[in-house]
C-alpha positions as CSV (number, residue, x, y, z in Angstrom):
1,X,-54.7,6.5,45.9
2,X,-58.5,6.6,45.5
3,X,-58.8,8.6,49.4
4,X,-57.2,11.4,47.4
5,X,-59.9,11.6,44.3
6,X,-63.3,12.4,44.2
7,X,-65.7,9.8,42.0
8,X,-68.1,11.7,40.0
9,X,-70.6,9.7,38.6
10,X,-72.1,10.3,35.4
11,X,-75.1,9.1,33.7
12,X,-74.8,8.0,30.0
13,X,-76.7,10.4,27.5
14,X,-80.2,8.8,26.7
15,X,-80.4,7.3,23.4
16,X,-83.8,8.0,21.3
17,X,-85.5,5.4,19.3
18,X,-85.3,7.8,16.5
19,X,-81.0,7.3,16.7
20,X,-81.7,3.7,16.1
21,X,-83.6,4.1,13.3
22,X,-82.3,2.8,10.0
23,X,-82.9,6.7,8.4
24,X,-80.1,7.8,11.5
25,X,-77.7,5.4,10.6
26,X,-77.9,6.0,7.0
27,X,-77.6,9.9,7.4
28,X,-74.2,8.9,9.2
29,X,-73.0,7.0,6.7
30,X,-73.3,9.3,4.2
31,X,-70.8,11.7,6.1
32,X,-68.8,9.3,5.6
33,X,-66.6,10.2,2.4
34,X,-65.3,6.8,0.6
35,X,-61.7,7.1,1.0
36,X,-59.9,8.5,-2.4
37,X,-58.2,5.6,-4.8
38,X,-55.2,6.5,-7.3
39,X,-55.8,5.6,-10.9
40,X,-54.5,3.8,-13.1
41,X,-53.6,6.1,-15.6
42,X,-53.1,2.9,-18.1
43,X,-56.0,1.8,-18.1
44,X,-58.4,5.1,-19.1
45,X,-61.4,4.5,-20.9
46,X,-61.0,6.0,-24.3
47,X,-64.7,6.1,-25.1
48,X,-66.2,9.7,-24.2
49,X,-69.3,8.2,-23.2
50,X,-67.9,5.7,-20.5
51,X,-65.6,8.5,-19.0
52,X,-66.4,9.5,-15.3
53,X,-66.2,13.0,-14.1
54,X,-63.0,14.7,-14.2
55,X,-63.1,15.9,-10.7
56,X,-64.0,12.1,-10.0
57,X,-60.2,11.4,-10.1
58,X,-57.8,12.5,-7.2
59,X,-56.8,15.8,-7.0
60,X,-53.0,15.0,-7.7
61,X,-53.8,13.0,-10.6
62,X,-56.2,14.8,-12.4
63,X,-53.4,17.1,-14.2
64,X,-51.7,13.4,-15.2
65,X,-55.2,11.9,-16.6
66,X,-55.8,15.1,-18.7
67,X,-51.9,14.8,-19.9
68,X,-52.5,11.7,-20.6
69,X,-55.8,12.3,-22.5
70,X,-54.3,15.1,-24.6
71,X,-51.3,12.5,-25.7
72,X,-52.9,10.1,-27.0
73,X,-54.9,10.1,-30.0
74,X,-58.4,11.6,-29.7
75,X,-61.6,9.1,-29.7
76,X,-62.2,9.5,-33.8
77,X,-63.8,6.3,-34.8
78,X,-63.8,6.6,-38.7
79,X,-64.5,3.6,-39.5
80,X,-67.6,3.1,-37.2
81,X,-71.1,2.7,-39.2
82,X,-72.4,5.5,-37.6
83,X,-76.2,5.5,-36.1
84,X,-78.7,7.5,-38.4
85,X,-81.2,9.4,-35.9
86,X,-84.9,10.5,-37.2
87,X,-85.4,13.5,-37.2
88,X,-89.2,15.6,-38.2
89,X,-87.0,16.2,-41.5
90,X,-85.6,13.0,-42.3
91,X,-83.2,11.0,-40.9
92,X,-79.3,12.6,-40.2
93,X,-75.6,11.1,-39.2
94,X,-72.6,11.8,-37.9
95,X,-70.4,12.9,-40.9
96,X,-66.6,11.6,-40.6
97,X,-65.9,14.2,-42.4
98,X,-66.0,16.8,-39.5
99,X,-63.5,15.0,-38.0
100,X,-60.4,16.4,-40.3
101,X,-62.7,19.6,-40.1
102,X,-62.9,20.6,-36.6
103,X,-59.3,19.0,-35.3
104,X,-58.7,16.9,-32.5
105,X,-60.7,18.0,-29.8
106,X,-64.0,16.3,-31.6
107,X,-64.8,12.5,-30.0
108,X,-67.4,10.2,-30.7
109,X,-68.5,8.4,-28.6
110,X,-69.4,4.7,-29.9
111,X,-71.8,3.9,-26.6
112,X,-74.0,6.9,-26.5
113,X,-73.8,7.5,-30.5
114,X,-73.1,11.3,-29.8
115,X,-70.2,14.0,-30.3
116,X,-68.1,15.2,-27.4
117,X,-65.5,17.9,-26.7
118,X,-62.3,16.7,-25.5
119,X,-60.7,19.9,-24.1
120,X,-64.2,20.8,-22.5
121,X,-64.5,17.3,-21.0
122,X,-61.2,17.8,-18.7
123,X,-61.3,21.3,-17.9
124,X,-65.1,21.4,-17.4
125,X,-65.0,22.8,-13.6
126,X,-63.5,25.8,-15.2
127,X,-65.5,26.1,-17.8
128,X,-68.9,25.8,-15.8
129,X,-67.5,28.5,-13.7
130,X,-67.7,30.5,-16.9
131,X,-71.3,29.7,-17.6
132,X,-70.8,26.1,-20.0
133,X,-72.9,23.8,-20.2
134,X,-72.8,19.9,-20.6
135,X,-73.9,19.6,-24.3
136,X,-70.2,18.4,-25.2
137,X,-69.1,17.2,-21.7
138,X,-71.9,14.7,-20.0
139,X,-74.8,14.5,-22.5
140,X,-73.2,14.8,-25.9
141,X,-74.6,16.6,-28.9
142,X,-76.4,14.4,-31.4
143,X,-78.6,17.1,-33.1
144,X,-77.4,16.3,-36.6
145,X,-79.9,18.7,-37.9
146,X,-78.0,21.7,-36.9
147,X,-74.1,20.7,-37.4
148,X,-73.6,24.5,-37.7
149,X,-73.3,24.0,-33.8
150,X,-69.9,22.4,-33.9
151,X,-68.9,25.2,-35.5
152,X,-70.2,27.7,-33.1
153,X,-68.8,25.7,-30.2
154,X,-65.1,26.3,-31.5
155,X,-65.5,29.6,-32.8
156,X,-67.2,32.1,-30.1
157,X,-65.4,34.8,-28.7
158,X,-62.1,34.5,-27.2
159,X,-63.9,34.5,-23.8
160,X,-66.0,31.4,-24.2
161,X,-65.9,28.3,-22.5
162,X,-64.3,26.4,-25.8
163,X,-61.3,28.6,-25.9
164,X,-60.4,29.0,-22.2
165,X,-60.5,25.0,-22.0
166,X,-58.3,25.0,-25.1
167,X,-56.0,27.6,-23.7
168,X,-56.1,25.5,-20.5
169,X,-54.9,22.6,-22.3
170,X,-52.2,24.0,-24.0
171,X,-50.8,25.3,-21.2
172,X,-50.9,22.1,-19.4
173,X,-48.6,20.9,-22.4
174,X,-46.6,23.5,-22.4
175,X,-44.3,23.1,-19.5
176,X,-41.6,25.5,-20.4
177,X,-44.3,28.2,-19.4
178,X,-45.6,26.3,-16.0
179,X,-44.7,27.8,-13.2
180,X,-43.5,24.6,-11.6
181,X,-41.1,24.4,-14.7
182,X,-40.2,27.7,-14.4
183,X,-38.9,27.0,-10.1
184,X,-37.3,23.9,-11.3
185,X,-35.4,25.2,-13.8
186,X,-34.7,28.5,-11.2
187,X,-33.3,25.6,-8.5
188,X,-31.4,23.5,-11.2
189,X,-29.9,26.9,-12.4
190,X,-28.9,28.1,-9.2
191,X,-27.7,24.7,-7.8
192,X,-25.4,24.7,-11.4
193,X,-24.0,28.1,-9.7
194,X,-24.0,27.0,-6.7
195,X,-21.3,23.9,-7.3
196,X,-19.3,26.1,-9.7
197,X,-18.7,28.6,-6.9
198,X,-17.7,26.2,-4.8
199,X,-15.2,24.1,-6.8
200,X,-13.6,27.5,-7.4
201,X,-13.2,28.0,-3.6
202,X,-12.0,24.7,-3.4
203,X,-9.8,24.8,-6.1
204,X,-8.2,28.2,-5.0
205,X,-7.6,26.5,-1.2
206,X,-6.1,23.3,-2.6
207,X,-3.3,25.3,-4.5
208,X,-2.3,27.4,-1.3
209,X,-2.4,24.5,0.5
210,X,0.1,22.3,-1.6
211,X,1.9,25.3,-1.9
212,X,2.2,26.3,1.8
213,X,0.9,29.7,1.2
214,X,-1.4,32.0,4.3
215,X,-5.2,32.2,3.0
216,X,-6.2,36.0,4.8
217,X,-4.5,39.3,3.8
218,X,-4.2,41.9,6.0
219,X,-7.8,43.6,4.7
220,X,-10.0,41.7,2.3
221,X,-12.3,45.2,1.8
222,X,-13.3,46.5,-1.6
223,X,-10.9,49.4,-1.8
224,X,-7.8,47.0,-0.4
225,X,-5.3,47.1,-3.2
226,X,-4.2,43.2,-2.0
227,X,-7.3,41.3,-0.2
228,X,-5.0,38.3,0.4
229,X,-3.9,34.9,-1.3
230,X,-7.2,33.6,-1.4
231,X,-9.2,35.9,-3.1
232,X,-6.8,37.6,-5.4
233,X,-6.4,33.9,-6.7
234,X,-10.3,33.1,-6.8
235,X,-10.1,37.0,-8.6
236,X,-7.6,35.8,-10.8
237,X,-9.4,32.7,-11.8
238,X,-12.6,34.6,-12.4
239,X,-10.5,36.6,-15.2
240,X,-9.1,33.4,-17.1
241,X,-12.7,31.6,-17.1
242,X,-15.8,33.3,-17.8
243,X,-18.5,30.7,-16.7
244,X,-16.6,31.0,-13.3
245,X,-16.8,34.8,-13.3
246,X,-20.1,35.2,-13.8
247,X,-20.7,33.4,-10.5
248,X,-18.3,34.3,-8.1
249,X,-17.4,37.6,-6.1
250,X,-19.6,40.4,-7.0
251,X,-21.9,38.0,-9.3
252,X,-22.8,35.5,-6.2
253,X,-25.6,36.4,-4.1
254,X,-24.4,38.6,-1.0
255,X,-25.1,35.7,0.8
256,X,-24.0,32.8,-0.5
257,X,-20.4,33.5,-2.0
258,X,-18.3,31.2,-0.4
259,X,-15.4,33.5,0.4
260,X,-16.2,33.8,4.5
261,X,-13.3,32.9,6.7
262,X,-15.5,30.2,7.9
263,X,-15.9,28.9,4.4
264,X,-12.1,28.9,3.8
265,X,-11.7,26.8,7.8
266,X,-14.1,24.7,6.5
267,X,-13.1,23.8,3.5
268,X,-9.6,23.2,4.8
269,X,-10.2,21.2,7.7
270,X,-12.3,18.9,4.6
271,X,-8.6,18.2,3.4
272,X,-6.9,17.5,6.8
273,X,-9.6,14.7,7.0
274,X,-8.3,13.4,3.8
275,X,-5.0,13.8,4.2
276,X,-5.2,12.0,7.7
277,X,-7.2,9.3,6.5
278,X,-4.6,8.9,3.7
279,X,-1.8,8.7,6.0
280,X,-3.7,6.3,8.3
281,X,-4.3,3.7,4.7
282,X,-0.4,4.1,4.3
283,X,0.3,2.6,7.5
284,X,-2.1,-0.3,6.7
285,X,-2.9,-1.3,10.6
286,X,1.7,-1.7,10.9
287,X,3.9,-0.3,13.3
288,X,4.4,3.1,13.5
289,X,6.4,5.2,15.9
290,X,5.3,8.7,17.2
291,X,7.3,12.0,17.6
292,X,5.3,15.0,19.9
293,X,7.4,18.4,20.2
294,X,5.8,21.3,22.1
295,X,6.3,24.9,21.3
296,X,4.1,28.2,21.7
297,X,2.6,30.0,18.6
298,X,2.8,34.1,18.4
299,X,0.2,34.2,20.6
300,X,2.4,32.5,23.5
301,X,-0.3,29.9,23.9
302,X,1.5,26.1,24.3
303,X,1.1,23.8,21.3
304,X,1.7,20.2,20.6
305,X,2.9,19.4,17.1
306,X,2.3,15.3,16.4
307,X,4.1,12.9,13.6
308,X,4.0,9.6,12.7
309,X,7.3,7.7,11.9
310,X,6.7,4.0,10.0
311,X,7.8,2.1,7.4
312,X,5.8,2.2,4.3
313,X,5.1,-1.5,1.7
314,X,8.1,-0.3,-0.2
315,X,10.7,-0.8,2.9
316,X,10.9,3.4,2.6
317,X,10.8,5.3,6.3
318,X,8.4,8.0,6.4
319,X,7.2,10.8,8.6
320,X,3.8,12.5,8.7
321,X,2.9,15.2,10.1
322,X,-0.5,14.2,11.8
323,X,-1.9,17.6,13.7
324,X,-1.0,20.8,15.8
325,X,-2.7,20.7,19.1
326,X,-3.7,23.2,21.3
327,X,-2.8,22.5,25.1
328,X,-2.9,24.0,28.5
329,X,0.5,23.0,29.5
330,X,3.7,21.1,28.0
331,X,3.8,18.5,31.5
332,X,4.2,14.8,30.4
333,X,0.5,13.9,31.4
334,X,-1.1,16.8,29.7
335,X,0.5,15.8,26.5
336,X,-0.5,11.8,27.1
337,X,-4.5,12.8,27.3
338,X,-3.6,15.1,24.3
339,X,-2.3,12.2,22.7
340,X,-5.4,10.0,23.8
341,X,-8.1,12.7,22.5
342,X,-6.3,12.6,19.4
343,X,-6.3,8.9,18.7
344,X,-10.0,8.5,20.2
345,X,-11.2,11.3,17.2
């Protein structure tokens, strides 16, 4: 095979001495990105000041960690001695008391002997964006001289960076006004609908089926007087329960009301399968005899009606009627592969 290729020879690219230079291999392994780990949301560290970056965590998890954050009780040690700081004015602490004053969104962090803010701390990319800085995030605020700061941290205009991370958190909590929420409960609601159209359908067929009734009227439009067995049943049903009305007919979506000719097909060939498989537990693996008589429909078109004969566990003899089939022509071999097709499905 090698007569009908040409070899083209190529020359490897030249490698410089600055490539193999310990600076060059260290620029490419910085490209490299360490791969991302799940956390475990367990194990968090509850002091502010040994907390990592919120955008540290995974993407998918960070809305869990800040769930999880804003569940359990906030970093408040009261009973830590806390550290005095000197000051050009004397020497200040962290008063407990601002605890009870300024809620739950106050921490204090034991390690770095300074006050954080909780709700800043786990929506701080949003709140940068809006021009905040780390004071109660990364550093911590432990200018005791001026505790009129914690104060003007929670209470700035509505736009600050304070209230849209606490308006950030209480959304978070609030699931009833997520929009995730909001499509679940959409699909749970529709998928309610959804089954109690179609257990109406279902029951409506079973009763003209045990009754021996036709399904189709002669027109199913809007301005029929009589739309057939079918729907004037489901219609009647509709009237006599209201949770069923509200979903069915002219209350189901245009697409999906479950009244289509194919719908009603399909939902009784469903019970043939039943019924056949019934019959077939009856007989239990016996002896069973088998009846075929031919006959055309209105159509003219040759059919094969089939029955089982057999004694039941009782000693009683019963025939069942197994299946009309369709076939080409009423000779003895025709009706033997008919047969065949039949037992084979």
């Amino acid at each position: 095979m090698e007569k009908y290729y040409t070899k083209v020879f190529t020359s490897a690219p030249e490698t410089s001495v600055d490539d193999l230079s310990p600076k060059s291999s260290e620029r490419k392994d910085k490209r490299k990105s360490p791969p991302v780990l799940d956390t475990d949301i367990d194990d968090l560290p509850s002091d502010p000041g040994e907390r990592k970056d919120i955008m540290d965590y995974p993407a998918n998890q960070r809305d869990e960690v800040r769930r999880r954050y804003l569940t359990k009780d906030p970093c408040q040690p009261y009973g830590h001695n806390f550290k005095q700081i000197s000051k050009e004015s004397g020497t200040r602490r962290f008063n407990r008391a601002w605890f009870d004053q300024y809620g739950s969104w106050l921490e204090y962090s034991i390690s770095k002997e300074s006050a954080f803010c909780l709700y800043c701390y786990l929506f701080k990319d949003e709140v940068r964006m809006q021009g905040g800085s780390d004071a109660f995030m990364k550093e911590g605020f432990n200018n005791w001289k001026k505790p009129e700061r914690l104060l003007t941290h929670m209470d700035k205009p509505p736009s600050s960076c304070h209230i849209i991370a606490a308006q950030k958190c209480e959304d978070l909590m609030n699931q009833h006004q997520s929009i995730l929420h909001a499509l679940f409960k959409q699909d749970d609601k529709a998928e309610n609908e959804y089954h109690i159209r179609l257990n109406a359908s279902i029951d409506a067929s079973r009763f003209l089926l045990r009754q021996g009734l036709p399904f189709r009227g002669h027109g199913e439009k809007e301005a029929d007087a009589n739309k057939g067995n079918f729907l004037e049943l489901l219609k009647y049903t509709g009237k006599h329960n209201e949770a069923i009305s509200k979903v069915i007919l002219k209350n189901a979506p245009g697409n999906n009301q479950m009244i289509s000719s194919k719908i009603q097909k399909d939902i009784v060939y469903s019970f043939a399968e039943e019924v056949r498989q019934a019959i077939l537990e009856e007989i239990d693996h016996g002896v069973f005899g088998l009846l075929v008589d031919e006959s055309a429909d209105v159509s003219h078109k040759e059919q094969m009606g089939v029955v089982f004969r057999f004694v039941d566990k009782s000693g009683a003899i019963k025939e069942r009627f197994i299946e009309v089939v369709h076939v080409k022509e009423t000779s003895s071999i025709i009706l033997k592969y008919a047969i065949d097709e039949l037992f084979a499905r």
